[in-house]
N, C-alpha and C positions, 0 to 999 in steps of 0.2 A: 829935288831931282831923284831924290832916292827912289818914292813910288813912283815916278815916271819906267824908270829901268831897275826891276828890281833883277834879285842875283839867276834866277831862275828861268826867266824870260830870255835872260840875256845869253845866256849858257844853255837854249834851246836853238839861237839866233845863230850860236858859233857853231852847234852841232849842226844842224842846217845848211847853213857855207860850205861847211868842212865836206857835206856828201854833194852840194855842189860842182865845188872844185874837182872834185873826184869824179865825174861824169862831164866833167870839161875835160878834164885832163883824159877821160877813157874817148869821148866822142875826136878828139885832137890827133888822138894816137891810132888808134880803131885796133888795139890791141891791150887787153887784159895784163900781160906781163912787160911791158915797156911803158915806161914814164916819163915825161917828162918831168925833170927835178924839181924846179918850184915851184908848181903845182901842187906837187907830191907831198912837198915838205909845206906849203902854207896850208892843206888840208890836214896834216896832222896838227900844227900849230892849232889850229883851229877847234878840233879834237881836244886836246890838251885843255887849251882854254875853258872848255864846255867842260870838260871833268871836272878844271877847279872849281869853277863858279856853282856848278852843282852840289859840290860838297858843299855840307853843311856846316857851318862854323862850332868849335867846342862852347863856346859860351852860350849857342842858341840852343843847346839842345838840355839846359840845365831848367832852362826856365821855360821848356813846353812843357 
């Protein structure tokens, strides 16, 4: 399972969603400064998510 979803891919997938969401949530509202909340807030999660998984782990970066 690991090569199936590796950290990379996966952390492209959420960053992806994340601007998604964020043009659901702009075509919904049809205004740039008003949000709907959870929207708002599962596009950032999703943000988030795609940071960590990007980072690269301390022990991976001894042995390249």
């Amino acid at each position: 399972m690991k090569k199936l979803f590796p950290r990379k891919r996966l952390a492209m997938g959420f960053g992806v969603l994340g601007i998604a969401l964020m043009g659901v949530d702009l075509m919904m509202t049809r205004n740039f400064f008003t949000h709907i909340g959870e929207l708002m807030a599962a596009s950032i999660i999703c943000f988030v998510l795609a940071i960590v998984l990007d980072r690269t782990p301390k022990g991976a970066e001894k042995s390249t």
